[in-house]
matplotlib code that plots the C-alpha trace (Angstrom):
import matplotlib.pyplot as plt

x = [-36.0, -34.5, -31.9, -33.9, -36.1, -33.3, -32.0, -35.9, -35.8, -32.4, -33.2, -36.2, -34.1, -32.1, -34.3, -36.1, -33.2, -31.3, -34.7, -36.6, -34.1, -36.9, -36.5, -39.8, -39.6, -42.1, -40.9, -43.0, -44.3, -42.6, -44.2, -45.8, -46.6, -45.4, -49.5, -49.5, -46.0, -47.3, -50.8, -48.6, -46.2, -46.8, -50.6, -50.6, -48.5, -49.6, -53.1, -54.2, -52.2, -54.5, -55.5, -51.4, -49.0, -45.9, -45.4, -41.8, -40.0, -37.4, -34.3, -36.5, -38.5, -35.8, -35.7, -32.0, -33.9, -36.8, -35.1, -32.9, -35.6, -37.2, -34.1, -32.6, -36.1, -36.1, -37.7, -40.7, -40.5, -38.8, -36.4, -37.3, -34.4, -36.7, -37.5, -34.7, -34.2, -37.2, -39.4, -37.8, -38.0, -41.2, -42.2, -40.2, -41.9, -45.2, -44.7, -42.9, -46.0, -49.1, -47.1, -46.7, -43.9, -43.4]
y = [-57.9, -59.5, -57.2, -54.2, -56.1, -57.0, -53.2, -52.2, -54.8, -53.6, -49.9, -50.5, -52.2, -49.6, -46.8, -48.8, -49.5, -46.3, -44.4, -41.5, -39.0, -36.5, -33.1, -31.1, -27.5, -26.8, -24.0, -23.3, -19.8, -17.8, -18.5, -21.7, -24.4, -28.1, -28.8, -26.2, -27.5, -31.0, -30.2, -28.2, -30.9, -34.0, -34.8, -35.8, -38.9, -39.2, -38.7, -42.4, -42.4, -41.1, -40.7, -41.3, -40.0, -42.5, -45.9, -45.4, -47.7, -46.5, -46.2, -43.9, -42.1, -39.1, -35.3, -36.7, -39.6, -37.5, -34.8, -37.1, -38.6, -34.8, -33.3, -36.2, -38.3, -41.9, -44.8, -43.0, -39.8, -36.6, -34.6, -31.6, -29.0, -26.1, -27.0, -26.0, -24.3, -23.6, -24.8, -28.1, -28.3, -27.3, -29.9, -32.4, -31.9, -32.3, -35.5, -36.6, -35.4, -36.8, -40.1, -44.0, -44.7, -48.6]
z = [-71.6, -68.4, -68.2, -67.7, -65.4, -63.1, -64.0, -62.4, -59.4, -58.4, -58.7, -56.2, -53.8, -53.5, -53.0, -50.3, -48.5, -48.9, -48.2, -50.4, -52.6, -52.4, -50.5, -49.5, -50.1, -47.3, -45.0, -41.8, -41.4, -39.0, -35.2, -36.5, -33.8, -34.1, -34.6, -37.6, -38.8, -38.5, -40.0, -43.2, -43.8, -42.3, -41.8, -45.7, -44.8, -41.8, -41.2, -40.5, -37.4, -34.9, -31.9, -31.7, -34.1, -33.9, -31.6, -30.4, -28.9, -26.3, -27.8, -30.9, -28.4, -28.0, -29.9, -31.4, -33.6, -35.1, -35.7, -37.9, -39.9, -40.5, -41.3, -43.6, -44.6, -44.5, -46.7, -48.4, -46.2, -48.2, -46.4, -44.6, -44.4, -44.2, -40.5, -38.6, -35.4, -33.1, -35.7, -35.7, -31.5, -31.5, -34.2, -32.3, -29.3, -30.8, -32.6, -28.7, -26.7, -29.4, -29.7, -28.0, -26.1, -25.5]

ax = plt.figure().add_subplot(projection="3d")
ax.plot(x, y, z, "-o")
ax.set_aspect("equal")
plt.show()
């Protein structure tokens, strides 16, 4: 019995610190805007964030860091390798321009 709680325990800790194993199959439709794109794939998760999306500090407040965490997920967010290319710029600069910057 203890062993397979400490076998549970120690299987949470490491998804939560190695992030989510999940991949999202979502693909934007061709043309989509970074609203649409965010609306498609990311409003689920985030939808309690408005009138702002994000609060970014500096250093995270840069296309290099989000497009990280879309492309390769992080803690409870899937991956999203579908996004790529101009879709990915144009989400970026959505989540950028409807976001804090501290």
């Amino acid at each position: 019995m203890k062993k397979s709680y400490l076998i549970a325990i120690a299987s949470l800790v490491i998804i939560t610190v190695t992030g989510c194993s999940k991949t999202s199959d979502y693909s934007p439709a061709a043309g989509a805007s970074g609203e649409d794109i965010f609306k498609a794939a990311c409003i689920e998760c985030h939808k309690d964030a408005a009138p702002k999306i994000f609060t970014f500090t500096a250093d995270s407040a840069n296309p290099a860091t989000i497009q990280k965490a879309i492309a390769n997920g992080n803690m409870a967010m899937p991956k999203f390798p579908n996004i790529t290319d101009d879709a990915l710029n144009k989400l970026t600069e959505y989540v950028l321009n409807n976001s804090e910057k501290q």
